[in-house]
C-alpha positions in Angstrom: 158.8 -96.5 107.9 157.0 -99.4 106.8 158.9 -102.7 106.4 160.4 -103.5 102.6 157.9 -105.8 101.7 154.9 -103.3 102.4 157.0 -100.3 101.2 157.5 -102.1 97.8 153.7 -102.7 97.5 153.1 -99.2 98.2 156.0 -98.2 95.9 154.2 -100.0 92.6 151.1 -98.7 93.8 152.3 -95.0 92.9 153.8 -96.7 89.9 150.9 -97.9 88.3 149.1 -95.0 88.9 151.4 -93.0 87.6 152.0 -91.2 91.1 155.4 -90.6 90.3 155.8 -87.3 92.1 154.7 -89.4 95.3 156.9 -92.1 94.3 159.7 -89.7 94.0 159.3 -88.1 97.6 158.6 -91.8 99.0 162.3 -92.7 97.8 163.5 -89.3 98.9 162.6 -90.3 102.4 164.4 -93.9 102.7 168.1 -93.7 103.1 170.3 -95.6 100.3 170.8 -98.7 102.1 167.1 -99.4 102.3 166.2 -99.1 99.0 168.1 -102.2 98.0 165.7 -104.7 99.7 162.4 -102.6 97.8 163.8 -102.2 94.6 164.5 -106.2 94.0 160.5 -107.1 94.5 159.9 -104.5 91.3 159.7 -105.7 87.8 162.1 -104.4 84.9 159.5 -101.5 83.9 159.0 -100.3 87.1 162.9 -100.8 87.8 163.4 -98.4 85.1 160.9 -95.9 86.0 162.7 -95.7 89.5 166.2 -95.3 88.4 165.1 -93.0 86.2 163.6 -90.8 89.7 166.5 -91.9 91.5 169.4 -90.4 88.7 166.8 -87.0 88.2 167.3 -86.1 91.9 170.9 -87.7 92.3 170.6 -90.3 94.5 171.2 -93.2 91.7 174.2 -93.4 92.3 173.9 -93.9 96.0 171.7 -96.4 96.0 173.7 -98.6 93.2 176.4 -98.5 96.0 174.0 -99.8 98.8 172.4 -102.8 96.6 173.2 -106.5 96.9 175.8 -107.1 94.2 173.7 -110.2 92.7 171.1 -107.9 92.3 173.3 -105.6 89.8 172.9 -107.1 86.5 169.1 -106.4 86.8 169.6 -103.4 87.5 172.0 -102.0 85.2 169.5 -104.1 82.4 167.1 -101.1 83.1 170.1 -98.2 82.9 171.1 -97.0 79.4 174.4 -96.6 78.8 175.4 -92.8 78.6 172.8 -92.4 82.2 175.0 -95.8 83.6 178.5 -93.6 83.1 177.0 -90.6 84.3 176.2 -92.3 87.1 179.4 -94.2 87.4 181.1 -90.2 87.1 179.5 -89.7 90.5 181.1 -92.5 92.1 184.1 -92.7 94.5 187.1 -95.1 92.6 186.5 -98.2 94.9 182.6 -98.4 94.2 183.5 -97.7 90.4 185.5 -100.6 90.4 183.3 -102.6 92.4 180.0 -101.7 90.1 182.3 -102.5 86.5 183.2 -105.7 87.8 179.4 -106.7 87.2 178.8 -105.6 84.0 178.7 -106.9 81.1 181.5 -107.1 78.9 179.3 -106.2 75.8 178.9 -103.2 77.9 182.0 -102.5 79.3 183.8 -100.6 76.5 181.1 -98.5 75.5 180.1 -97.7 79.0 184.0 -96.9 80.2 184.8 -95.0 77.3 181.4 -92.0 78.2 183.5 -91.5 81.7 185.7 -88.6 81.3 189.6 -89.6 80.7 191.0 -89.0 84.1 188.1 -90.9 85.9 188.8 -94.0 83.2 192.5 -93.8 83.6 192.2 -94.4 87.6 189.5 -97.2 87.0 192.2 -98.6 84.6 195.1 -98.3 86.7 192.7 -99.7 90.0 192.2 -102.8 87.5 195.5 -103.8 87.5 196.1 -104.5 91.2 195.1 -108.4 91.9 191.4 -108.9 93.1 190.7 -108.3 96.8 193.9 -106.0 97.2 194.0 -102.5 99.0 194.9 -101.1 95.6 191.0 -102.4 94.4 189.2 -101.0 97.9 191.4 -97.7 98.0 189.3 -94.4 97.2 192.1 -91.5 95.1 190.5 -88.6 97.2 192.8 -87.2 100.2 194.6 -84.5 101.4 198.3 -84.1 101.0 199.8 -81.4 102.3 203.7 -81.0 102.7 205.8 -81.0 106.4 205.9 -76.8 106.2 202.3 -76.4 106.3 200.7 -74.7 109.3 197.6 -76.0 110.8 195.9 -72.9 110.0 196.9 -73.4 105.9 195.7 -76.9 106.7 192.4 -75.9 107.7 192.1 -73.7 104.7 192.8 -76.4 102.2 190.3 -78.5 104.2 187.8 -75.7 103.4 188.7 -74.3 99.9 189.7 -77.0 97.8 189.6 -80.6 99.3 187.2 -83.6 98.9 183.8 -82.8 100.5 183.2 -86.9 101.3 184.2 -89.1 104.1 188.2 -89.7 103.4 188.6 -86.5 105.6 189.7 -88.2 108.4 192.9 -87.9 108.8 195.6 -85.0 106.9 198.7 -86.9 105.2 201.9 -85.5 105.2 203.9 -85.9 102.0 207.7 -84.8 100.9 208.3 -83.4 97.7 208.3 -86.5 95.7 204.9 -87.5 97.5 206.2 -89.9 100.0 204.1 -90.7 103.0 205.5 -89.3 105.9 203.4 -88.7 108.8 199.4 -88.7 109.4 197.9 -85.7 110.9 193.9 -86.7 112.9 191.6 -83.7 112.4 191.3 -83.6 115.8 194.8 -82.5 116.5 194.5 -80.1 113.7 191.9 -78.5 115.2 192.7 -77.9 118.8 196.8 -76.9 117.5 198.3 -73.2 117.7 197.6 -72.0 113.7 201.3 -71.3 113.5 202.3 -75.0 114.5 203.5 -77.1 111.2 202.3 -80.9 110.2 206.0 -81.9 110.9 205.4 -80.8 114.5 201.5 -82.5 114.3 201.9 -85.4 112.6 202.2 -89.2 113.9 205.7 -90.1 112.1 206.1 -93.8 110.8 202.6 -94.4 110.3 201.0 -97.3 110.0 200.3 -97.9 106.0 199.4 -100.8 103.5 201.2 -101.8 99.6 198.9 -101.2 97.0 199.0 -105.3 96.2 198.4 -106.1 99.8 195.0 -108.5 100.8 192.1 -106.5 101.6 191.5 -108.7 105.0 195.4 -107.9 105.7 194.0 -104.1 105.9 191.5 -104.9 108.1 193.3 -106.7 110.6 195.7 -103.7 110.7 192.6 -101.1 111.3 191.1 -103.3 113.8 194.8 -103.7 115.6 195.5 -99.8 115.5 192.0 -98.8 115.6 192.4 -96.3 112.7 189.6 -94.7 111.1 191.4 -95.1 107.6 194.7 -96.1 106.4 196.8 -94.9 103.7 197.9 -96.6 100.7 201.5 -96.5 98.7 202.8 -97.9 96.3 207.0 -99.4 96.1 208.4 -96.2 96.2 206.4 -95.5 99.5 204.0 -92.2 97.6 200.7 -92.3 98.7 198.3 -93.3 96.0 195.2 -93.3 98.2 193.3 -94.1 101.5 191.0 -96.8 102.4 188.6 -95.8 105.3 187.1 -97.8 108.2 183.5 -98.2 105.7 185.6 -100.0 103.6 186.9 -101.8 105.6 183.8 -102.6 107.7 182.6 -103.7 104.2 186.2 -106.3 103.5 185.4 -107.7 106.8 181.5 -108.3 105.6 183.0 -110.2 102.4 185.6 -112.1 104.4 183.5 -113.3 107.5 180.6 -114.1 104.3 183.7 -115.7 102.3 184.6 -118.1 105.2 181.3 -119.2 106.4 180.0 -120.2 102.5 183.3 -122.2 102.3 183.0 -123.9 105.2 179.4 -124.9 103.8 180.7 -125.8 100.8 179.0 -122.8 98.8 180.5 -120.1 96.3 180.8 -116.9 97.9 178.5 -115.7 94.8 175.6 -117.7 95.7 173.5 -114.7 97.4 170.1 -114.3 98.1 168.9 -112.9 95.1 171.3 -114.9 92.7 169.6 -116.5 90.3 168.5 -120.2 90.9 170.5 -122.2 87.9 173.3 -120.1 89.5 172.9 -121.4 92.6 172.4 -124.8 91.5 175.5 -124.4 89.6 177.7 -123.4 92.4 176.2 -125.8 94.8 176.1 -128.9 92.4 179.9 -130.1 92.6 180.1 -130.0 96.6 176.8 -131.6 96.9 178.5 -134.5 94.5 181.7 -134.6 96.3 179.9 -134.9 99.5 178.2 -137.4 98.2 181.1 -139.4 97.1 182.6 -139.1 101.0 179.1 -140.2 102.2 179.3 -143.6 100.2 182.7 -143.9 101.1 181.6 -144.3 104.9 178.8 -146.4 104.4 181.9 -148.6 102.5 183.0 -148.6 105.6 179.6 -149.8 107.5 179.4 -152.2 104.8 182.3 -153.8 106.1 180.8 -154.9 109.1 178.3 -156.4 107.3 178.0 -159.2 109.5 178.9 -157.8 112.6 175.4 -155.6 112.4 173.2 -159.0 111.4 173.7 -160.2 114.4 173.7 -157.5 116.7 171.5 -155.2 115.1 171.2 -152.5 118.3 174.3 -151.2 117.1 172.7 -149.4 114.0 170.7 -147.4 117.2 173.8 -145.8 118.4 176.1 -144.8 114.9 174.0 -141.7 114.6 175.2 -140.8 117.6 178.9 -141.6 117.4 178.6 -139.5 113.7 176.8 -137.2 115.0 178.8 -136.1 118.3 182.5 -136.4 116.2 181.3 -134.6 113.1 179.9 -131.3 115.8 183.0 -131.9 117.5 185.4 -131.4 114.3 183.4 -128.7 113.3 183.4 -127.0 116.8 187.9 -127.2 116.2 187.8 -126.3 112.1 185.2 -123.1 113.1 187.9 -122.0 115.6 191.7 -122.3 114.0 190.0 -120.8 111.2 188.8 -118.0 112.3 192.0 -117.8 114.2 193.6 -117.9 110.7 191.4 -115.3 109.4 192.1 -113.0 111.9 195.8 -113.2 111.5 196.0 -114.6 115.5 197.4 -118.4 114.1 200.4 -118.9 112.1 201.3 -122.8 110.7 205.0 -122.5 112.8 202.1 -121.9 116.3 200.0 -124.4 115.2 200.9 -127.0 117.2 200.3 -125.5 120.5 196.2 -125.3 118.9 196.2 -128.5 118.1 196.8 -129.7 121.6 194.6 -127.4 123.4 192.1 -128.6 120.8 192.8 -132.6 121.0 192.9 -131.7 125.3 189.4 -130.3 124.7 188.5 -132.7 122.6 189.1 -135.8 125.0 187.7 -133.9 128.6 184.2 -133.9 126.1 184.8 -137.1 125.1 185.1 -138.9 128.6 182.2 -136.8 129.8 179.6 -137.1 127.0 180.9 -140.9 126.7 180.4 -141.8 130.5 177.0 -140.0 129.6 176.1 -142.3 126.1 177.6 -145.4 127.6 175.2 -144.9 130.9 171.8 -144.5 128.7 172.7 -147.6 126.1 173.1 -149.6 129.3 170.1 -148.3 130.8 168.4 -148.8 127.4 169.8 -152.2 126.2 170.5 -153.5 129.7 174.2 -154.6 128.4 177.4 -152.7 130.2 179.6 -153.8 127.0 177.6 -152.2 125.1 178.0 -148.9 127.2 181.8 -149.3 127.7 182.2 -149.8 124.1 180.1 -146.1 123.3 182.2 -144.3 125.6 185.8 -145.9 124.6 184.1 -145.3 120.5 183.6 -141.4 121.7 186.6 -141.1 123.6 188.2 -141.6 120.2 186.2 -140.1 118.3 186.4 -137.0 119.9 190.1 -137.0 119.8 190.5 -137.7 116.4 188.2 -135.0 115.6 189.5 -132.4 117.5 192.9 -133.5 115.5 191.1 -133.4 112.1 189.5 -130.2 112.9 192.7 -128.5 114.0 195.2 -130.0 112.0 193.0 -129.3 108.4 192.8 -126.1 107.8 196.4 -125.6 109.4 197.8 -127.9 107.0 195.5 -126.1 104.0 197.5 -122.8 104.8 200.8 -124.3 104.7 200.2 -125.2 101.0 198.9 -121.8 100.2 195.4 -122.2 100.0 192.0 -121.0 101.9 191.4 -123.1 105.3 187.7 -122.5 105.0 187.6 -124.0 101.0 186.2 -128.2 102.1 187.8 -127.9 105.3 184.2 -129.0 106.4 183.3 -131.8 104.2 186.8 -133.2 104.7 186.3 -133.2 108.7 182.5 -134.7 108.9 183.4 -137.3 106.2 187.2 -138.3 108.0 185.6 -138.2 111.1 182.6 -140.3 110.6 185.1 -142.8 108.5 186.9 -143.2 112.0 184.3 -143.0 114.2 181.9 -145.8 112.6 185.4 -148.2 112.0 186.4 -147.6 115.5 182.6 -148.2 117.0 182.4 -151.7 114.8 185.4 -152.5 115.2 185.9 -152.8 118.8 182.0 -154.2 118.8 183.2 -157.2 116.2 186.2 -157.7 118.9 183.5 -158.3 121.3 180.9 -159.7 119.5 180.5 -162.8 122.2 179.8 -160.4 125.1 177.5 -157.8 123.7 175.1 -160.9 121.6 
């Protein structure tokens, strides 16, 4: 298969020339995921024209899951409303949720009320769980069967009557008033005696999720169990629904995504194919507040005003000292927070991090100090000047690996994301410190290094 970019020419080749027969068994061939990257070089028109192949041979709605989110509102532009719930009817409840979310709300209402009542009744229940919660990434189709059922009525249900999609994964055994008792894995099913009940199959006390629980909480429980889906209940412990490893492949996407824009300083909705006075829009007030914490260290430079008159050399060596402490702040803030992310680091263990981190900050320190401090001398010819460097990055260091540690620690203790300007804060604290300590003990010995 040709790349995107040449399947996309070829794509509004057929379009133009009104192949669509070809075009049809061109986007036959490509699986869902791929269509995403060759539908967003089309215009609106031919957009259109391809949704409009895509919903006659079913495979709309598939590929509406696959695409970029940012690229939805395009998308949907090109999709009448009756063919947008039909398609929406074809969906499994987490992707439903996850497509309404980026439509319009002109839309919304008309759209929502084509879908047939029971489909709109679970998309208006899933709404009310908070935002990134099980309850919103949870799919409604599973099999329940109760403790008395044999494998071999098991297997039957599996064949007769249940979902034909990939929540088949594991069996879930229910009482009468639907609370979760045991899991049974296909697997075991399978190679059982027919006679042999779920009571005697099932894994009792299994591990499940609350309906209002954090999606990255789910995945950290799936990665620790390594389950292929986990079930979802609500207070009364009934199972309401199942969110499989796909899903949870996908919240781990968002979350690693999540973390690294934040850390960047970007909205986690500034995407490839976002529009650019979105993107501007997102990215304006971090840019400003950086810029603020920039011209609050060269306050600091300014200080030593006089100090850099008459020893100018020393304006050679502060992109260094910035530059080591702000990579050495990040190199701490990257690692407690993914610690935090994963669920490894609480704030109560946090201390113990910060240490190891400070430790590790100090061995690079005296090593890449002895190192700076040997090439200023060899370049200026002035040991003060060296010993100064490596005493500056000595600090430096430390007080990075601090920063970097002790930021996004402190963040989570007052209930908010670690990533969100941990990096800005870091760069700009450290270079605050690193350029006052670097003058400052320079100014100290002004007479020896003139």
């Amino acid at each position: 298969m040709a790349n995107a970019q040449e399947t996309t020419r070829i794509l509004r080749r057929l379009l133009a020339g009104g192949l669509t027969t070809r075009a049809e068994r061109l986007l036959a061939r490509m699986r869902p995921a791929d269509r995403g990257p060759v539908l967003s070089g089309l215009t609106l028109p031919e957009l259109r024209t391809v949704i409009g192949l895509l919903f006659d041979t079913r495979r709309a709605a598939s590929t509406l899951r696959e695409l970029p989110p940012e690229m939805l509102p395009d998308v949907f532009e090109a999709i009448g409303n009756e063919r947008l719930a039909q398609i929406l009817e074809r969906l499994e409840l987490d992707d439903m949720v996850e497509l309404v979310e980026w439509l319009d709300e002109e839309r919304r209402a008309p759209v929502l009320a084509l879908l047939p009542g029971s489909q709109r009744g679970e998309l208006e229940k899933a709404e009310l769980y908070p935002p990134e919660s099980a309850g919103r990434a949870m799919i409604t189709s599973f099999v329940a069967l109760q403790e008395d059922t044999t494998a071999q009525a098991a297997i039957d249900r599996i064949r007769s009557g249940a979902p034909d999609d990939e929540a088949i994964l594991y069996l879930y055994v229910v009482d009468e008033k639907t609370r979760l008792r045991g899991t049974v894995p296909i697997r075991r099913l399978v190679a059982a005696n027919p006679e042999r009940t779920c009571a005697e199959l099932m894994v009792s006390d299994p591990v499940c999720v609350r309906a209002d629980a954090d999606q990255e909480e789910v995945a950290q429980l799936v990665g620790r169990y390594n389950l292929l889906a986990i079930p979802v209940v609500d207070d009364d412990e009934r199972l309401i629904g199942v969110i499989t490893v796909d899903d949870v492949i996908e919240v781990i996407h968002e979350e690693a995504t999540e973390d690294m824009y934040h850390l960047a300083g970007l909205s986690d909705e500034d995407r490839v194919f976002s529009p650019a006075h979105h993107a501007v829009r997102k990215r304006l007030p971090w840019m400003m507040l950086n810029l603020c914490a920039t011209f609050t260290a060269a306050w600091v430079i300014g200080l030593f005003e006089r100090t850099l008159e008459e020893i100018v050399v020393l304006a050679f060596f502060m992109p260094v000292v910035a530059g080591m402490g702000g990579n050495g702040g990040i190199q701490s803030l990257t690692v407690i927070t993914r610690a935090i992310a994963l669920g490894e680091l609480e704030f109560s263990s946090g201390l113990r991090a910060v240490g190891k981190e400070v430790t590790v900050a100090i061995v690079i320190g005296a090593i890449t100090g002895v190192a700076s401090g040997f090439m200023a001398y060899l370049w200026q010819g002035n040991p003060y000047l060296g010993g100064v460097l490596f005493v500056t990055m000595m600090a430096t260091m430390a007080i990075a690996g601090v920063l970097g540690a002790a930021i996004p620690l402190l963040l989570q203790a007052l209930d908010q994301d670690p990533a969100v300007g941990s990096g800005v804060l870091v760069t700009t604290l450290t270079d605050i410190f690193g350029f006052t300590a670097f003058l400052g003990i320079a100014t100290l010995l002004l007479d020896r290094l003139a």
